[in-house]
N, C-alpha and C positions, 0 to 999 in steps of 0.2 A: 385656941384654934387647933382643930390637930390634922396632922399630917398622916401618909398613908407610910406603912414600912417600907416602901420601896425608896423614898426619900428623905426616909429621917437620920441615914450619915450624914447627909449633905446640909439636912436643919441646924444639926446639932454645931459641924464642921465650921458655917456659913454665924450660929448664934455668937460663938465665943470670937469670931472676928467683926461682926456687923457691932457698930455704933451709931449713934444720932449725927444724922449729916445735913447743915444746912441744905440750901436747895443748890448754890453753887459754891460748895466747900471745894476745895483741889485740894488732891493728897498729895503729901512730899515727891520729890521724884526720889525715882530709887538710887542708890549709891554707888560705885564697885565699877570697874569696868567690864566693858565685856569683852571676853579672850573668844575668839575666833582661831579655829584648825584651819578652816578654808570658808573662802565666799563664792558665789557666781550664781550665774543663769544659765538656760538651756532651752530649747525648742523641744516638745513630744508630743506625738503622735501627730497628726496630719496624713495628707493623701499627697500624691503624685499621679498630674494627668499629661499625658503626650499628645501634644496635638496634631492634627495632619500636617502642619510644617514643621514638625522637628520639634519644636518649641516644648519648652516644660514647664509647668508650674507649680510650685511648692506650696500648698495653703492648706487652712484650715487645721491648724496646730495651736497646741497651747503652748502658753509662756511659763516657767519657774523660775522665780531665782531663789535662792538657797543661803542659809546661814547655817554654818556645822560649830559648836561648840568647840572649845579645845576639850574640854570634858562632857561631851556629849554623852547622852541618852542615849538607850538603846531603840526608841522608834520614833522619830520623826513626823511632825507635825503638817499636814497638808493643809492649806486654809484656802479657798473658794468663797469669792464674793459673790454679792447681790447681781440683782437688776442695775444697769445703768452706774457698773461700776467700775472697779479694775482693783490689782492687787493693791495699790495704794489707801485701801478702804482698811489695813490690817498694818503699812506702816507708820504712819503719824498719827494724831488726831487733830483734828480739823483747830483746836488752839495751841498747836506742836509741843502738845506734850509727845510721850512714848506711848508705839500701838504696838501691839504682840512681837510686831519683827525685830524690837528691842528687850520688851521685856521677857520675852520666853528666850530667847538664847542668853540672856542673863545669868537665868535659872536654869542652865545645859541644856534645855529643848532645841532641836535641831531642828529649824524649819526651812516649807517650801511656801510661796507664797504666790500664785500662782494669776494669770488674765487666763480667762479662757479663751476657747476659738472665737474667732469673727468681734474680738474684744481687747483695746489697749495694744499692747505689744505681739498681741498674737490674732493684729487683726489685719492678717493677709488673705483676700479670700474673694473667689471669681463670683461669689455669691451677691442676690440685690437685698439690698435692704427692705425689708417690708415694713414700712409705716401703717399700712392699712392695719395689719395686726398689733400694733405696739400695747403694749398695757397702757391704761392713762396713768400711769404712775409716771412715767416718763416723758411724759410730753409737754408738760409744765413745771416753773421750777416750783408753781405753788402746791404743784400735786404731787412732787417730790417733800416739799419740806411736812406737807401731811401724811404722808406715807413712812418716813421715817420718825413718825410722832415727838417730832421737835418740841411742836405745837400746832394750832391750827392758822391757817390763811383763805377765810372766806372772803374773795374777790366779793368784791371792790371793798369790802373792811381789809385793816391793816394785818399782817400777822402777827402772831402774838406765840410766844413760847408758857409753855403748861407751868402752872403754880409752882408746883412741884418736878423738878426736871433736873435730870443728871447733863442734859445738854450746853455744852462753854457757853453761855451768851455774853461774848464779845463782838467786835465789829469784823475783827480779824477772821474768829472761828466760822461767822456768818458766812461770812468771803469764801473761804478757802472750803466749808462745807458745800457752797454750789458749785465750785469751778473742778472738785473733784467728782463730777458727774462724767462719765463715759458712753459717748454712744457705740452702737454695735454698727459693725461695717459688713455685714452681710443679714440674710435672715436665720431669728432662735424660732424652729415653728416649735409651737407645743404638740406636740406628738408623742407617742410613745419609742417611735424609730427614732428620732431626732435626741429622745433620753440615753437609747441605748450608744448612739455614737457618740455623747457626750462621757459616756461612761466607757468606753472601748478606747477612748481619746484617754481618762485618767489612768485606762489600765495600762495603758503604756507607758506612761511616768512613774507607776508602781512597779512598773521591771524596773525600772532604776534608781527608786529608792529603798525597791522591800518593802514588807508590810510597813502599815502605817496608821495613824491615828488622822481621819478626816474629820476636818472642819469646814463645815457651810454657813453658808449666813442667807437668810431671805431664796429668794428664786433658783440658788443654787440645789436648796435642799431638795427638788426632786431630783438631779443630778448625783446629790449624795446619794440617797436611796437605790438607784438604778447601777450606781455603781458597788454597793455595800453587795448590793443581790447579786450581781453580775460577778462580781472577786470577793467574796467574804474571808477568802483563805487572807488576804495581804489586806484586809482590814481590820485592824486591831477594834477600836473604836467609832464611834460618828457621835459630833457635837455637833446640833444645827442650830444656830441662833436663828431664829423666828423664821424655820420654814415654810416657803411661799407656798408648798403644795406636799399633799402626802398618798404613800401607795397604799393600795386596798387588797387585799387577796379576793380574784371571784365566788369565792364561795362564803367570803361573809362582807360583802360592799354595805358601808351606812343607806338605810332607807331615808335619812332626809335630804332628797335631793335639790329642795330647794328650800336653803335657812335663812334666807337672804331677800330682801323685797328688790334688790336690784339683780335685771339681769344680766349682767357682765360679771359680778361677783359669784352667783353661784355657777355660772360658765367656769373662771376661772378656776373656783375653789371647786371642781368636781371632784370626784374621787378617781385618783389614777388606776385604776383596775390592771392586776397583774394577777399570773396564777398563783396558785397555792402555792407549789415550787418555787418559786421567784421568790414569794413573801417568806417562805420560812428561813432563807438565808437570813434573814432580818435578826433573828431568834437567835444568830451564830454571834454574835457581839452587842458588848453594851452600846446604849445609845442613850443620849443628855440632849433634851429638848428642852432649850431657854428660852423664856418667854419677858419681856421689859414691863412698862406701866403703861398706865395711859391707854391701855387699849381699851375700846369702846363695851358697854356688856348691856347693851342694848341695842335694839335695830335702828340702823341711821341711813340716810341719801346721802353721806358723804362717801363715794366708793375708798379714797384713800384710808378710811378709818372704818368703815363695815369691813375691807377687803379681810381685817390683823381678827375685826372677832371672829368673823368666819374659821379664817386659817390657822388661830388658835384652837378652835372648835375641833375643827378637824385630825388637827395633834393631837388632841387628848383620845381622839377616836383612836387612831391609827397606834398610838401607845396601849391601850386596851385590848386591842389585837393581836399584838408584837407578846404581849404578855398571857394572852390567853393561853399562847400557842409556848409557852416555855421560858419563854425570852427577857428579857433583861433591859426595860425600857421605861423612861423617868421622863415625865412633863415636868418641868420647874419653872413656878412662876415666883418671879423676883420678890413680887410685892409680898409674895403670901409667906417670906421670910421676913418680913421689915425692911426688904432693901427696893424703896421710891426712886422714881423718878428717871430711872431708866429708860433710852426711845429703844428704837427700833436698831439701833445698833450699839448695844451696850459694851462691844469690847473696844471702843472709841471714846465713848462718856468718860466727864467726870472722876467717876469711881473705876476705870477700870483695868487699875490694879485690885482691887475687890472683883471683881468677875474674873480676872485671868487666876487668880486662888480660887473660885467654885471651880474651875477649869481643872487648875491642878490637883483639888482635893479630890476631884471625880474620877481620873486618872492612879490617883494613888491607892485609891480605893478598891480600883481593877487593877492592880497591879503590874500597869503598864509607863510605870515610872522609872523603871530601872535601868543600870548601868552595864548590866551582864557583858553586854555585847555591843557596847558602845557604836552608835551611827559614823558611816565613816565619812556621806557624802554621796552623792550619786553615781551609779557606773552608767558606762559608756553605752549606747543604744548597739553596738555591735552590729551593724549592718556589715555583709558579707557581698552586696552587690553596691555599684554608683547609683543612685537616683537621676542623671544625667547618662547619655549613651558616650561616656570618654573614651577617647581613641586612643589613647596610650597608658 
């Protein structure tokens, strides 16, 4: 099989550590403690409304909490969950083993790991919910366990997890992978305004960490995107594990506007049109698009499993553009290293201390592995007025 130059560090990197993996082998857990400088969380960005009685309300902020190494790194890992999630998608894994919020600060990575707005702990918000709009991914747990290609669940047949699958099949991991579903306490519209304030939302967290290395996973990656465009200066990197949707520049949009025989698939996966401008920030940092298994490579009525070939499809577009234009941008699919059985959130599976090393290798490779100028931790939002009218 051969690969393209653009990903053959990562072949080469990814050969000499991949082996033959049963279907649910578990790897040792790692060893060593972890040394912590400091821990915590923090509230950023949001709004402030005064209402005609006095009254204030503080919402629509995101949540972080933070792990700083005692020997930390010099940039700081930001990690942004799916649809129907919350930060908790990056600390355990659903059979409690270690998710990144152990194993990267292990290895000096100093992370944030963040609920967005209207989400988890940072879901304080005058806003209503809009179910009318919800993706079906969320509205069922059978359309969640297809959507994360566990396996498949054709109501009224039983579900069943993939042949070949990196996912725990335990009773526990079962359990504990539905009850970490999150719903949103206000409305996400799909919009292009509603990207931009989710990205004006991260750039405020970036005054307080400094540049930084984002991680997305699923639905957040058009958020990554709007955000990389929006501050590329304090984005070092973007890793998007299986981005839900991708930007286009208008002067070169894909002409297939409908790849899809369902239409709520190609609704969703349309192409996010931005100017030129916007797009070529894109071109200012590497970016690591992972893709797992099991995704479908044929047209199906299942929307949970058309939604991943579509929005794969679309990746590879939006990486042929990003690179057109100068830029420095890698599709990688799992499978097409030897590494099976991966779903849709591979930095949870099975093997993934094997994915947080594609992580690191990708990282070291850009050169944004270093110690120089060690992370110290976040500073302070420096507000100069009350957000309350205080009388004394």
């Amino acid at each position: 099989m051969k690969f393209s130059k653009k990903i053959s560090g990562l072949v080469l990197a990814a050969a000499l550590a991949v082996m033959p993996l049963a279907a649910h082998a578990q790897q040792p857990a790692e060893e060593g403690p972890i040394v912590l400088k400091t821990m915590g969380s923090l509230f950023f960005g949001g709004t402030v409304t005064t209402l005609p009685n006095g009254e204030t309300f503080h919402g629509d902020h995101g949540y972080a909490q933070f792990y700083i190494p005692q020997n930390s790194r010099t940039y700081p890992l930001i990690m942004w969950h799916g649809i129907g999630q919350s930060g908790r998608t990056y600390e355990s894994t659903p059979d409690g083993r270690e998710g990144y919020m152990a194993i990267l600060p292990r290895r000096d990575w100093p992370v944030y790991i963040i609920d967005q707005p209207r989400r988890g702990r940072a879901g304080y918000t005058a806003s209503k919910i809009d179910t009318d709009g919800a993706a079906p991914t969320i509205l069922l747990e059978s359309a969640v366990w297809d959507a994360f290609r566990n396996g498949l669940w054709l109501r009224p047949e039983k579900p069943f997890v993939f042949p070949v699958s990196q996912f725990p099949k335990t009773p526990d991991a079962v359990d504990q992978f539905f009850r970490q579903q999150t719903p949103d306490t206000g409305a996400e519209p799909r919009t292009k305004e509603y990207r931009g304030t989710m990205a004006n939302t991260m750039a405020q967290l970036l005054k307080q960490t400094g540049p930084a290395v984002l991680i997305t996973h699923s639905n957040s990656g058009q958020y990554g995107w709007a955000t990389a465009m929006g501050d590329p200066e304090n984005i070092k990197a973007v890793v998007a594990y299986e981005p839900g949707a991708c930007a286009f520049p208008s002067d070169d949009m894909p002409t297939d506007l409908t790849p899809s025989d369902l239409d709520l698939v190609n609704e969703l996966q349309a192409p996010q049109e931005v100017t030129p401008e916007e797009f070529n920030n894109l071109t200012k940092m590497p970016i690591l698009i992972i893709y797992g298994d099991n995704v479908a490579t044929e047209k199906t009525n299942n929307f949970n499993s058309e939604v991943w070939r579509v929005a794969s499809h679309r990746a590879r577009q939006m990486v042929e553009r990003i690179n057109a234009r100068g830029g420095d941008a890698r599709f990688l699919s799992l499978p097409e290293l030897g590494i099976r059985g991966n779903t849709h959130a591979a930095f949870a599976d099975l093997n993934n201390l094997e994915i947080a090393k594609i992580l690191e290798d990708f990282l070291h490779e850009k050169g944004l592995d270093g110690r120089e100028n060690p992370h110290q931790g976040p500073k302070q939002k420096g507000l100069t007025e009350y957000t309350i009218p205080l009388a004394n």
